[in-house]
N, CA, C and O atoms as CSV, one atom per row, in Angstrom:
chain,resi,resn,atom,element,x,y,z
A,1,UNK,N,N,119.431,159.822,-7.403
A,1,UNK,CA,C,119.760,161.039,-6.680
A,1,UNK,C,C,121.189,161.494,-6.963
A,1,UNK,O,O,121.818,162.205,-6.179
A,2,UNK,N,N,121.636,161.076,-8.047
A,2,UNK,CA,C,123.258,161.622,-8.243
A,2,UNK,C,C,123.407,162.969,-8.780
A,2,UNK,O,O,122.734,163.433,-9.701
A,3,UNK,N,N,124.419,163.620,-8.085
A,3,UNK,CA,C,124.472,164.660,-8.279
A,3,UNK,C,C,123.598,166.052,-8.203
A,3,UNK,O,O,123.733,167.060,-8.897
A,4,UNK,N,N,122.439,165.733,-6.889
A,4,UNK,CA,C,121.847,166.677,-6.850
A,4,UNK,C,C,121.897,167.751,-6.137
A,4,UNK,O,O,121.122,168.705,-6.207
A,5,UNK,N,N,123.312,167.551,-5.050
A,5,UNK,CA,C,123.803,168.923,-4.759
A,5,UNK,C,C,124.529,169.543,-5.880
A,5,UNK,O,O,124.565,170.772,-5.814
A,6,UNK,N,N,125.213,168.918,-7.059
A,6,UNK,CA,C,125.389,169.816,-7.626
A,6,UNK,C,C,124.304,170.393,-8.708
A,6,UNK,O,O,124.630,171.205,-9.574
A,7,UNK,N,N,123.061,169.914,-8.569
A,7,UNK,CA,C,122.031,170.485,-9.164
A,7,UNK,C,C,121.574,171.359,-8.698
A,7,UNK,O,O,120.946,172.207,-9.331
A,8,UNK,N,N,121.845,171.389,-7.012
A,8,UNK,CA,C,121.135,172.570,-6.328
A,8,UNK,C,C,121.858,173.822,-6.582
A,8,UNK,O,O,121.416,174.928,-6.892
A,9,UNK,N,N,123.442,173.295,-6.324
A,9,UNK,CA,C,124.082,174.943,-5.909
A,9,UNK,C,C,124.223,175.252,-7.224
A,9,UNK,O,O,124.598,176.424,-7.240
A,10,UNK,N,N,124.090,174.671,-8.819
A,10,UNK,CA,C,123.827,175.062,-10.160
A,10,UNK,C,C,122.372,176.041,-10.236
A,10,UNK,O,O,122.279,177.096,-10.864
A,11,UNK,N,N,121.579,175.565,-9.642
A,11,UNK,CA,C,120.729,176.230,-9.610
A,11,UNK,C,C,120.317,177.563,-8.322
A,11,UNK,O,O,119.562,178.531,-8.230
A,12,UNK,N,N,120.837,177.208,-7.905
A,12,UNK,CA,C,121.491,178.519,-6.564
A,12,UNK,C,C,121.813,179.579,-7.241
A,12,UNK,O,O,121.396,180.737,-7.245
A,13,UNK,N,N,123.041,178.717,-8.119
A,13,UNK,CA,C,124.054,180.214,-8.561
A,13,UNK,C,C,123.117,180.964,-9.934
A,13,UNK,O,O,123.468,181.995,-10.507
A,14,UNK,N,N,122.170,180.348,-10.183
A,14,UNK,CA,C,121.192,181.054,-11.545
A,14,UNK,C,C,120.597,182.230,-10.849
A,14,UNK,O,O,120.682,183.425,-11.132
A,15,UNK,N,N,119.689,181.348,-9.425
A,15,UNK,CA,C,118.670,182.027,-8.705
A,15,UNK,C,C,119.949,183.099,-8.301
A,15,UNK,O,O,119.710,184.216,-8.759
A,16,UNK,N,N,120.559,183.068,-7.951
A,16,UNK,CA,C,121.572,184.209,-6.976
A,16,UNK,C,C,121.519,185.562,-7.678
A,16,UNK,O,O,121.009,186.674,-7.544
A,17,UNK,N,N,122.425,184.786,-8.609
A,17,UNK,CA,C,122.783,185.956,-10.073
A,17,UNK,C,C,121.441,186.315,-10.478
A,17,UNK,O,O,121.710,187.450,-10.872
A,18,UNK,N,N,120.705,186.247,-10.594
A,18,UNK,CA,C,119.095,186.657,-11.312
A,18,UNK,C,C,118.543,188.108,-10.269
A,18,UNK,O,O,118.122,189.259,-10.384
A,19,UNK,N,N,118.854,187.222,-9.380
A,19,UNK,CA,C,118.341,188.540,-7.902
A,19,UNK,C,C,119.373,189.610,-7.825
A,19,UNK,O,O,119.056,190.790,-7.676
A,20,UNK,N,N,120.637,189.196,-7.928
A,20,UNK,CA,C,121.908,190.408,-7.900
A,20,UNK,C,C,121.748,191.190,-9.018
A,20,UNK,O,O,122.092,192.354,-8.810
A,21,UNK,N,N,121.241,190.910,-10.432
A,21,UNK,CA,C,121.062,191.739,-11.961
A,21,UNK,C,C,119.926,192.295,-11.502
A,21,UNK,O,O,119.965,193.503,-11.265
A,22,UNK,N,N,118.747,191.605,-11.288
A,22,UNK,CA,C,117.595,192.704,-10.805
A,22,UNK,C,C,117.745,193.715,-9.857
A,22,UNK,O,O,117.119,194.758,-10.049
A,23,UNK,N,N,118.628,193.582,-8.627
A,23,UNK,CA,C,118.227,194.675,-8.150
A,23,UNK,C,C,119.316,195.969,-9.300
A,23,UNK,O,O,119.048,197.167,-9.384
A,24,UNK,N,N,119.955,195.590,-9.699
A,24,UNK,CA,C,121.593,196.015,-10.198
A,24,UNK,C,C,120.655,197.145,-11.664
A,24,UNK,O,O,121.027,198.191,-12.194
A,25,UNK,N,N,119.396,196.310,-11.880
A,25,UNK,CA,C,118.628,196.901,-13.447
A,25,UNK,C,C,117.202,197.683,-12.651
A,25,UNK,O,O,116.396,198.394,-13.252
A,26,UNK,N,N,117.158,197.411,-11.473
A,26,UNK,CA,C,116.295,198.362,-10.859
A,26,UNK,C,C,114.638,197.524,-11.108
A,26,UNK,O,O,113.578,198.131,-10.955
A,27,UNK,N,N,114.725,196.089,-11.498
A,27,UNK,CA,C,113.461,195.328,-11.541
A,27,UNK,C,C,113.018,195.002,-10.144
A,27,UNK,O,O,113.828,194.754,-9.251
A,28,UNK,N,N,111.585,195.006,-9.955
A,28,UNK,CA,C,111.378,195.301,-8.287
A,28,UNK,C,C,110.797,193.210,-8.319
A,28,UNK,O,O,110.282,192.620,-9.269
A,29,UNK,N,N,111.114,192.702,-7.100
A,29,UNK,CA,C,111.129,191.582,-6.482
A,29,UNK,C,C,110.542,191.759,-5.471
A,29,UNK,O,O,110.469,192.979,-5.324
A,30,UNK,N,N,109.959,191.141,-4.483
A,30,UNK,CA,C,109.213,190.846,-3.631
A,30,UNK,C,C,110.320,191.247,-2.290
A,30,UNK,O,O,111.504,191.050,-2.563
A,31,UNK,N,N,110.107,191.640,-1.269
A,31,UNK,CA,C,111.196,192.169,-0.485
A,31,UNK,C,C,111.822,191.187,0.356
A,31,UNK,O,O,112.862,191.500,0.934
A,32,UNK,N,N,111.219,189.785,0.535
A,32,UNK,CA,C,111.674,188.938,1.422
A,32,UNK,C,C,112.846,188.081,0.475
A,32,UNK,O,O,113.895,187.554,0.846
A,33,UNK,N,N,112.098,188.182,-1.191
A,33,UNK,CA,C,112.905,187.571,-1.743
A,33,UNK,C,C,114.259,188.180,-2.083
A,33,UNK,O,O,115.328,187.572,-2.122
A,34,UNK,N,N,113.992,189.847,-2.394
A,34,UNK,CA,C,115.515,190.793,-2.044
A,34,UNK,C,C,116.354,190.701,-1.475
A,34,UNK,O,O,117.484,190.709,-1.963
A,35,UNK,N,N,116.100,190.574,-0.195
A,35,UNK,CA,C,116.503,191.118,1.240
A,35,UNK,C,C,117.332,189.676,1.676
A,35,UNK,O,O,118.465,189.713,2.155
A,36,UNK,N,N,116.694,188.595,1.467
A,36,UNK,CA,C,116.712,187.017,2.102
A,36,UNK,C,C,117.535,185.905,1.302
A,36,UNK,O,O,118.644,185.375,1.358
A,37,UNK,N,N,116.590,185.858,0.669
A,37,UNK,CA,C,117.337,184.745,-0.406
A,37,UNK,C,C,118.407,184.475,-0.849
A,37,UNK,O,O,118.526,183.338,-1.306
A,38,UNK,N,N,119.487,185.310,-0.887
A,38,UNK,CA,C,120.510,185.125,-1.250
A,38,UNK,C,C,121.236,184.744,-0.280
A,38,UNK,O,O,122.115,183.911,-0.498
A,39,UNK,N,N,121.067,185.187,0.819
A,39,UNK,CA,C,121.653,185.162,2.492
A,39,UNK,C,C,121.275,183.408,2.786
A,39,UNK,O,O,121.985,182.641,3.437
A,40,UNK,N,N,120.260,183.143,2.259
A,40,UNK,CA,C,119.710,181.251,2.569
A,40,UNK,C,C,121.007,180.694,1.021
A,40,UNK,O,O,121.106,179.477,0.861
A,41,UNK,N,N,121.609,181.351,0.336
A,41,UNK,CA,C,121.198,180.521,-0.786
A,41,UNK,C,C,123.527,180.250,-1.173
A,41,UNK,O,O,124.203,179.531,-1.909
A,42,UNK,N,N,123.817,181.361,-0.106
A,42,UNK,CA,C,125.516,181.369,0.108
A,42,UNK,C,C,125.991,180.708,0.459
A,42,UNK,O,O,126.983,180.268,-0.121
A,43,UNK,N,N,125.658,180.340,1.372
A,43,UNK,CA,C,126.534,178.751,2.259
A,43,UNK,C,C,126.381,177.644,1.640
A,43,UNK,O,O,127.313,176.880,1.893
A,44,UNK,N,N,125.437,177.112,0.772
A,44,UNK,CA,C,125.895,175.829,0.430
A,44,UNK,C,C,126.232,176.061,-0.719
A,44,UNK,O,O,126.310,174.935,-1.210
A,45,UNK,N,N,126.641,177.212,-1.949
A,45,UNK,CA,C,127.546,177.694,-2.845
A,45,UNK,C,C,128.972,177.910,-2.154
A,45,UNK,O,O,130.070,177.734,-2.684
A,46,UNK,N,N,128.822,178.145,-1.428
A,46,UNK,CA,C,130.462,178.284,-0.577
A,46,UNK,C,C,131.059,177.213,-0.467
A,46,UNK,O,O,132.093,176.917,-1.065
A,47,UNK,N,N,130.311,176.364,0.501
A,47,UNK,CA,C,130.431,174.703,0.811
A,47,UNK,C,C,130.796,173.489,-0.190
A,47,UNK,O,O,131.512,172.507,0.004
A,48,UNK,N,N,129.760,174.053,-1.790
A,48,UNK,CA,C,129.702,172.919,-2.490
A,48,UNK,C,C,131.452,173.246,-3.196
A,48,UNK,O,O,132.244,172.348,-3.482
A,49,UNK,N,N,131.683,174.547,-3.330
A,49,UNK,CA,C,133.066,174.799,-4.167
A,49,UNK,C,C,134.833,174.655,-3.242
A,49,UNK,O,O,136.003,174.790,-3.600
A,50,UNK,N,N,134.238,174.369,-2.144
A,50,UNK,CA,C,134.816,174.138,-1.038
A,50,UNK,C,C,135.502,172.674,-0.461
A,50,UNK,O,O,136.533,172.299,0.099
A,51,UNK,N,N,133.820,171.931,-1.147
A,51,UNK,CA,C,134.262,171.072,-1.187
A,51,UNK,C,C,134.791,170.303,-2.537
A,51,UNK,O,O,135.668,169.442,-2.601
A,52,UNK,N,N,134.163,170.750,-3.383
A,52,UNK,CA,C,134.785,170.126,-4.246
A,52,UNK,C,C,136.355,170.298,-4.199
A,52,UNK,O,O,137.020,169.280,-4.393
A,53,UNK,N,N,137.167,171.775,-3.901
A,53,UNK,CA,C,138.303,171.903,-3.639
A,53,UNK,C,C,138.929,170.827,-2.657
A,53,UNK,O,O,140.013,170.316,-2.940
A,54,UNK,N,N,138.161,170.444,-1.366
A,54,UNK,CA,C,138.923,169.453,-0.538
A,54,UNK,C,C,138.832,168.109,-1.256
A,54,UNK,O,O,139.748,167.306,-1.079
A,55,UNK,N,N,137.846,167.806,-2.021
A,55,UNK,CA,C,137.818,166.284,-2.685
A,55,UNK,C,C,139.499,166.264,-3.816
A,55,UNK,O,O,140.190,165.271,-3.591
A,56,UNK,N,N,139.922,166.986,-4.610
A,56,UNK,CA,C,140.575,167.200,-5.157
A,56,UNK,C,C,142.284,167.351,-4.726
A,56,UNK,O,O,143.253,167.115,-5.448
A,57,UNK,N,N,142.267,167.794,-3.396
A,57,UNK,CA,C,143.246,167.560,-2.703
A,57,UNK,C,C,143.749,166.540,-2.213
A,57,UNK,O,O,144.747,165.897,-2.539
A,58,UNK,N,N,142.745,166.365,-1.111
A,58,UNK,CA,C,142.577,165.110,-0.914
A,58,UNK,C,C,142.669,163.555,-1.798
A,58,UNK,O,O,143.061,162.503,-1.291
A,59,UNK,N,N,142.156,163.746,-3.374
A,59,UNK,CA,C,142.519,162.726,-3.881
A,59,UNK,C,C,141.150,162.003,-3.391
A,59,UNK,O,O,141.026,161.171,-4.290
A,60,UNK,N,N,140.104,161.815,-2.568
A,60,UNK,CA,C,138.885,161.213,-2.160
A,60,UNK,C,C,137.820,161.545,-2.615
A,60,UNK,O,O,137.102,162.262,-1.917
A,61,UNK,N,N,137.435,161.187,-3.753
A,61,UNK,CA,C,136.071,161.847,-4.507
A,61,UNK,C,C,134.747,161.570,-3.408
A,61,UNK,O,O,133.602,161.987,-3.584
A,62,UNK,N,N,135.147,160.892,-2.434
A,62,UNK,CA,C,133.909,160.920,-1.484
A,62,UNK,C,C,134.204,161.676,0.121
A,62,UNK,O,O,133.813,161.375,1.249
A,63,UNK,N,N,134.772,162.394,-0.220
A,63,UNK,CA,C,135.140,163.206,0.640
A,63,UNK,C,C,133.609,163.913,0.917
A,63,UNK,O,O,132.694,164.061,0.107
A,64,UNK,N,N,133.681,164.382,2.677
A,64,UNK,CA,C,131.837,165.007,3.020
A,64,UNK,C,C,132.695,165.929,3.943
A,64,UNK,O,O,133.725,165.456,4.423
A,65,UNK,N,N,132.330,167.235,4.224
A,65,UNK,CA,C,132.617,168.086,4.858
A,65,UNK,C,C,131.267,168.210,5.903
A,65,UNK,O,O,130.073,168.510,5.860
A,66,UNK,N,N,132.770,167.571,7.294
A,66,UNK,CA,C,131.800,167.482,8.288
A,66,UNK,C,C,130.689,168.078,8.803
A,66,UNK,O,O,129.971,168.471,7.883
A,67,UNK,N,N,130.142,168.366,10.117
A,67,UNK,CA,C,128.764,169.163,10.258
A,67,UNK,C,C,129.486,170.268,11.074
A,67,UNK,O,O,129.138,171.446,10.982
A,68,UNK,N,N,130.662,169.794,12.004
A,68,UNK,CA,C,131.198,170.754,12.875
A,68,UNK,C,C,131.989,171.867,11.666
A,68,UNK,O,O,132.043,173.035,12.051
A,69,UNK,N,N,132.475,171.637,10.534
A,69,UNK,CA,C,133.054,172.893,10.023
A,69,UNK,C,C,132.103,173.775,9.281
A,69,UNK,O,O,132.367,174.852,8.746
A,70,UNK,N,N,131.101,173.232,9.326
A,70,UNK,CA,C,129.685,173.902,8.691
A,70,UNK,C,C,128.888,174.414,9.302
A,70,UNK,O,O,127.960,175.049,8.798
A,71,UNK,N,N,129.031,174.288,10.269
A,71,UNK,CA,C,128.798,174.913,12.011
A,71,UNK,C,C,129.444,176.395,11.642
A,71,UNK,O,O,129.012,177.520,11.393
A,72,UNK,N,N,130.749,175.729,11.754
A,72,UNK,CA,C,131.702,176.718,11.823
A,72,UNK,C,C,131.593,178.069,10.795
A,72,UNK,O,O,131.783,179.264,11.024
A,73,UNK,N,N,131.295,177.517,9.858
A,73,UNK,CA,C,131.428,178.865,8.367
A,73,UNK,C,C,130.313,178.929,8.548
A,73,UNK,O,O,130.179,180.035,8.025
A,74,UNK,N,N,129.112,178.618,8.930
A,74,UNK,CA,C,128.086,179.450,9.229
A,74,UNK,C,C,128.553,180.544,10.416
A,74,UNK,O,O,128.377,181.680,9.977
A,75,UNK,N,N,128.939,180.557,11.392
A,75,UNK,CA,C,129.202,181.286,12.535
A,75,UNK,C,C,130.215,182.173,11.845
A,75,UNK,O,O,129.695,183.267,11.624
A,76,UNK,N,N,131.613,182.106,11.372
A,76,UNK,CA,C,132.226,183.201,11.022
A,76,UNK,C,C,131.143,184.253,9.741
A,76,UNK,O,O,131.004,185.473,9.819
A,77,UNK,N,N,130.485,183.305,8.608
A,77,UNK,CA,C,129.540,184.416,7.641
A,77,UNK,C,C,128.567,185.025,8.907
A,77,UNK,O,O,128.200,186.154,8.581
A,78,UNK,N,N,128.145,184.719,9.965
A,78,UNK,CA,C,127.462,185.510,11.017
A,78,UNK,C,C,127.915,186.664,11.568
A,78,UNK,O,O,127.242,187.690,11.670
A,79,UNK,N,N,129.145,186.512,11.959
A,79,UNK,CA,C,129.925,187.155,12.882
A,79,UNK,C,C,130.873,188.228,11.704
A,79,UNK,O,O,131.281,189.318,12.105
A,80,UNK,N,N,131.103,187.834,10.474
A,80,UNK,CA,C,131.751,188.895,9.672
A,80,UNK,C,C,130.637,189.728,8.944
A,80,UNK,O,O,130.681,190.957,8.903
A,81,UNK,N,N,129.569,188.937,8.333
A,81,UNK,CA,C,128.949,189.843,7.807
A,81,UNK,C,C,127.348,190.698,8.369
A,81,UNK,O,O,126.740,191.560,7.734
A,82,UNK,N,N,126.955,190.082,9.812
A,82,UNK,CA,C,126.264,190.654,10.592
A,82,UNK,C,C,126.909,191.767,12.062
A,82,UNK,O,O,126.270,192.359,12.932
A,83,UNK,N,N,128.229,191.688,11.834
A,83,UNK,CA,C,128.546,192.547,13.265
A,83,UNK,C,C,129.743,193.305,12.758
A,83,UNK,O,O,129.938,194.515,12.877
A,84,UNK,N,N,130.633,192.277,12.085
A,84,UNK,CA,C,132.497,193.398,11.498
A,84,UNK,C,C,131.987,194.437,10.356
A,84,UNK,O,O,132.162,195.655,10.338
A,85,UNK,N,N,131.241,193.540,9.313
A,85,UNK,CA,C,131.269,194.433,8.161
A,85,UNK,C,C,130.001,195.947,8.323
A,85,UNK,O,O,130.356,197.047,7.901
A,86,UNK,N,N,128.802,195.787,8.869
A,86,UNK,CA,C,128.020,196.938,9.121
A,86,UNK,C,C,128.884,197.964,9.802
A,86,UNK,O,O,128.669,199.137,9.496
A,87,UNK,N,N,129.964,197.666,10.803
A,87,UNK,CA,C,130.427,198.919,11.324
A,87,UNK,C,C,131.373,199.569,10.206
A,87,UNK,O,O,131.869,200.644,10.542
A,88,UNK,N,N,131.750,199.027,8.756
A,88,UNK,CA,C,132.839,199.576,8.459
A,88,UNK,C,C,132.065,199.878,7.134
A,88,UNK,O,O,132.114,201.022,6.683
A,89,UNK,N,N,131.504,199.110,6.625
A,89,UNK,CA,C,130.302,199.368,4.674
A,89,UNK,C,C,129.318,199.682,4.911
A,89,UNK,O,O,128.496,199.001,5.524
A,90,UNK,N,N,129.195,200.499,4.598
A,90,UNK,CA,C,127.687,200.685,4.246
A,90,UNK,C,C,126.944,200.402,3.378
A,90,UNK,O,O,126.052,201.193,3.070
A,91,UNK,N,N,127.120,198.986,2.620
A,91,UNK,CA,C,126.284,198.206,1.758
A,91,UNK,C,C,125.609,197.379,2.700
A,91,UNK,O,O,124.486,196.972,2.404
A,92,UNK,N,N,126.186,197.032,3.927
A,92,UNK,CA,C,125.972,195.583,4.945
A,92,UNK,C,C,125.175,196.249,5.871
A,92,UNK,O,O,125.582,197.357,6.220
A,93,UNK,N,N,123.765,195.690,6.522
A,93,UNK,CA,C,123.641,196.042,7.493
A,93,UNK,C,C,123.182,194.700,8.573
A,93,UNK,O,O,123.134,193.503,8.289
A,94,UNK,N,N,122.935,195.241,9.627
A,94,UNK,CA,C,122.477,193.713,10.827
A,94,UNK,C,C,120.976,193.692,10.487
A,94,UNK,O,O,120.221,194.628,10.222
A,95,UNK,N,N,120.782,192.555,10.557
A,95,UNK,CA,C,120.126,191.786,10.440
A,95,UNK,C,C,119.986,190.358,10.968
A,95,UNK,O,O,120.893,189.743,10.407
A,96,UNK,N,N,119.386,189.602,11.677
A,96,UNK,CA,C,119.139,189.000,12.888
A,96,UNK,C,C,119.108,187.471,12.048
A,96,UNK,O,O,119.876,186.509,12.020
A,97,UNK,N,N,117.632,187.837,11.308
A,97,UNK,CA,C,117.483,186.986,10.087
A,97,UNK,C,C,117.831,186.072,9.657
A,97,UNK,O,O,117.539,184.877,9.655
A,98,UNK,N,N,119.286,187.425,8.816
A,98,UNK,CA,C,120.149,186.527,8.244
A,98,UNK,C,C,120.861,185.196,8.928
A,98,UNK,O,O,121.220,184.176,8.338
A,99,UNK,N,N,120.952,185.461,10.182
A,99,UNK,CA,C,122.105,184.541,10.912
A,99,UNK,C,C,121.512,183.262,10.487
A,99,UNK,O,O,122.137,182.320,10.002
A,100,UNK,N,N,120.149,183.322,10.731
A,100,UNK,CA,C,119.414,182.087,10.587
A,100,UNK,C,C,119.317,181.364,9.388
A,100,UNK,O,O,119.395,180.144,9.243
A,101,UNK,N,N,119.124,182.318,8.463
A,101,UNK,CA,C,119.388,181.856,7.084
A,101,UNK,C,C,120.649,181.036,6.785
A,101,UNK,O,O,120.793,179.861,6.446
A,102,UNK,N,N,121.559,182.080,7.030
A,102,UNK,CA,C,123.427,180.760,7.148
A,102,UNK,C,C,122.677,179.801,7.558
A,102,UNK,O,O,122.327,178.996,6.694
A,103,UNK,N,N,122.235,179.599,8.871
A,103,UNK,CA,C,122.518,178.015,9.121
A,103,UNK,C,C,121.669,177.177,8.642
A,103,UNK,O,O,121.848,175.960,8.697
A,104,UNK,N,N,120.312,177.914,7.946
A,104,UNK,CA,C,119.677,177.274,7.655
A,104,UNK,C,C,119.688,176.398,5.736
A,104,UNK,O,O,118.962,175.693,5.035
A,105,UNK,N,N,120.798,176.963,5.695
A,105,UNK,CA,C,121.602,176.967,4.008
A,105,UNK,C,C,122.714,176.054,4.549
A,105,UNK,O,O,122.890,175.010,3.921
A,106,UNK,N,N,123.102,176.170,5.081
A,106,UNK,CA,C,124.376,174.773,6.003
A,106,UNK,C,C,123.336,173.817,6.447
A,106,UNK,O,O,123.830,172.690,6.481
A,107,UNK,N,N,122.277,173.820,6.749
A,107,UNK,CA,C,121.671,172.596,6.727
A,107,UNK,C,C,121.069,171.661,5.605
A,107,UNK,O,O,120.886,170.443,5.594
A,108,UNK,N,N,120.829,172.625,4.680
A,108,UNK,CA,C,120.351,172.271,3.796
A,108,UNK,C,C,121.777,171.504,2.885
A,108,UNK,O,O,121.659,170.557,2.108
A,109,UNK,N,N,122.765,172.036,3.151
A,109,UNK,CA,C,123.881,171.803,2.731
A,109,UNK,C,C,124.245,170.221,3.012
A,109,UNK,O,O,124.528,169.263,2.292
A,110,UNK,N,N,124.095,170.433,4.399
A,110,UNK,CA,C,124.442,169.054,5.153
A,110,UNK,C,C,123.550,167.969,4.463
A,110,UNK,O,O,124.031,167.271,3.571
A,111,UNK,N,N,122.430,167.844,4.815
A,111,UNK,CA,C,121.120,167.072,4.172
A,111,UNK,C,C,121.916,166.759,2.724
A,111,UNK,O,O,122.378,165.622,2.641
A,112,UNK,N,N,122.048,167.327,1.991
A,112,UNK,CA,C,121.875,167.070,0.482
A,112,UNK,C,C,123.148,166.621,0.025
A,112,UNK,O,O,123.282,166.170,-1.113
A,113,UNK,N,N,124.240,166.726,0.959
A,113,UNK,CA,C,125.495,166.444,1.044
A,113,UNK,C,C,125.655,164.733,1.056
A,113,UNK,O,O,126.198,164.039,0.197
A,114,UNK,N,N,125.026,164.320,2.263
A,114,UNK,CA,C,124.405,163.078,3.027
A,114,UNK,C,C,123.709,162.204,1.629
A,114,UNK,O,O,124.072,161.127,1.157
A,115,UNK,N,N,122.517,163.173,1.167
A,115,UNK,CA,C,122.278,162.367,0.210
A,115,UNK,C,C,122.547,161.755,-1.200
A,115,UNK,O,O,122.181,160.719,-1.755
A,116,UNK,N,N,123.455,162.977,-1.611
A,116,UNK,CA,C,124.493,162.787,-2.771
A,116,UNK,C,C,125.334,161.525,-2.742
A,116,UNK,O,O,126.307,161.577,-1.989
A,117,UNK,N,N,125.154,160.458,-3.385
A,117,UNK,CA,C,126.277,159.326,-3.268
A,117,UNK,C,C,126.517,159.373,-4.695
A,117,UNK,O,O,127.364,158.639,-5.203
């Protein structure tokens, strides 16, 4: 099992970018996968580069970024990009969903974090 968070968020960032060029080239996708997926697929791309930044500081290649700050950056990506940013872009809108998605991408985060030795 080594290294398979960084297999995931490697493969995150393919799936991400693939969905951001399609809509960008006007290729039509399935709407849950439009709309969703990317919103499940941010937080543990955030997390994994995040952490790799704190392992590096730190000097602790086994450094794990706890559950409470993953808590946490799920709740601020909630709170900035479901309530601050819709009142001011109009690229962003609310969506309920999404919130769930963060945390449910911070869990997935957590899990695979745990299992990475």
């Amino acid at each position: 099992m080594k290294n398979i968070l960084f297999k995931y968020v490697l493969f995150s960032l393919f799936l991400g970018t693939f969905i951001y060029f399609s809509s960008y080239f006007n290729l039509q996708l399935p709407s849950i996968i439009r709309f969703y997926l990317n919103d499940f697929l941010i937080i543990p791309i955030v997390l994994y580069f995040s952490l790799w930044v704190l392992k590096q500081t730190k000097n602790n290649p086994n450094y794990k970024i706890p559950l409470a700050i993953i808590l946490y950056l799920c709740f601020l990506y909630s709170i900035l990009f479901e309530f601050v940013f819709p009142n001011y872009l109009a690229r962003y809108t609310k969506d309920y969903i999404d919130i769930l998605l963060y945390f449910a991408g911070g869990f997935v985060f957590y899990k695979l974090q745990k299992i990475d030795k």
